[in-house]
N, C-alpha and C positions, 0 to 999 in steps of 0.2 A: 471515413473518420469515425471514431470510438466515440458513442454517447454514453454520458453518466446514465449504469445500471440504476433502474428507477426499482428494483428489487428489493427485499429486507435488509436492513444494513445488518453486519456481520459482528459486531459488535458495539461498545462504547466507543463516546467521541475521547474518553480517558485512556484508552488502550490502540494501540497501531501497531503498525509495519515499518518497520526501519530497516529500509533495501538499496541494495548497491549490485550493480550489475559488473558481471565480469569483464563482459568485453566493453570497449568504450560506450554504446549503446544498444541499448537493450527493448524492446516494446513485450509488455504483457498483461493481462489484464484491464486492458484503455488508458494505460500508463506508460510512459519513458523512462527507463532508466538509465543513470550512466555509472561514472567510477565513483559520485560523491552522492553520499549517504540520502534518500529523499524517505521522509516519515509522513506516512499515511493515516488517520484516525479509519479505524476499524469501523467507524458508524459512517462512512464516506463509500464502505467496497459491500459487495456481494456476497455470500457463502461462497460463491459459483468464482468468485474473481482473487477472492484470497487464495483457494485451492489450487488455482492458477498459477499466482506469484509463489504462494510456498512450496509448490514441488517441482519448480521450472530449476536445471541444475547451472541454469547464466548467470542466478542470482542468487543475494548471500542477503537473506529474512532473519531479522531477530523481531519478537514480538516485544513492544515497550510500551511504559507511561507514558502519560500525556497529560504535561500541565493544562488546566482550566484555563480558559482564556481570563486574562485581570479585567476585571469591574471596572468599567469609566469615574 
């Protein structure tokens, strides 16, 4: 089982990974993917784990915003 890389995070928790895997399930990076879109904050993955998801050709990565979490 895949433990959260405790590594530099790879970016902002404003910027992610919006990934959808080609075939119904997909594993890469200590992630699951399937057919429905999962967004990742960039300050959550690895240098070493992004590099993973973006050049793996199962999956289809767009790099996005990411609203701030709202203030209580």
């Amino acid at each position: 089982m895949a433990t959260k890389n405790q590594s530099r995070a790879a970016g902002p928790a404003t910027r992610g990974l919006k990934v959808t895997a080609r075939p119904a399930s997909f594993r890469r990076g200590g992630h699951t993917f399937s057919g429905e879109a999962k967004t990742i904050p960039l300050s959550e993955l690895s240098a070493e784990q992004v590099e993973q998801i973006t050049t793996d050709p199962n999956l289809v990565v767009q790099e996005v915003d990411i609203e701030p979490p709202a203030e209580a």
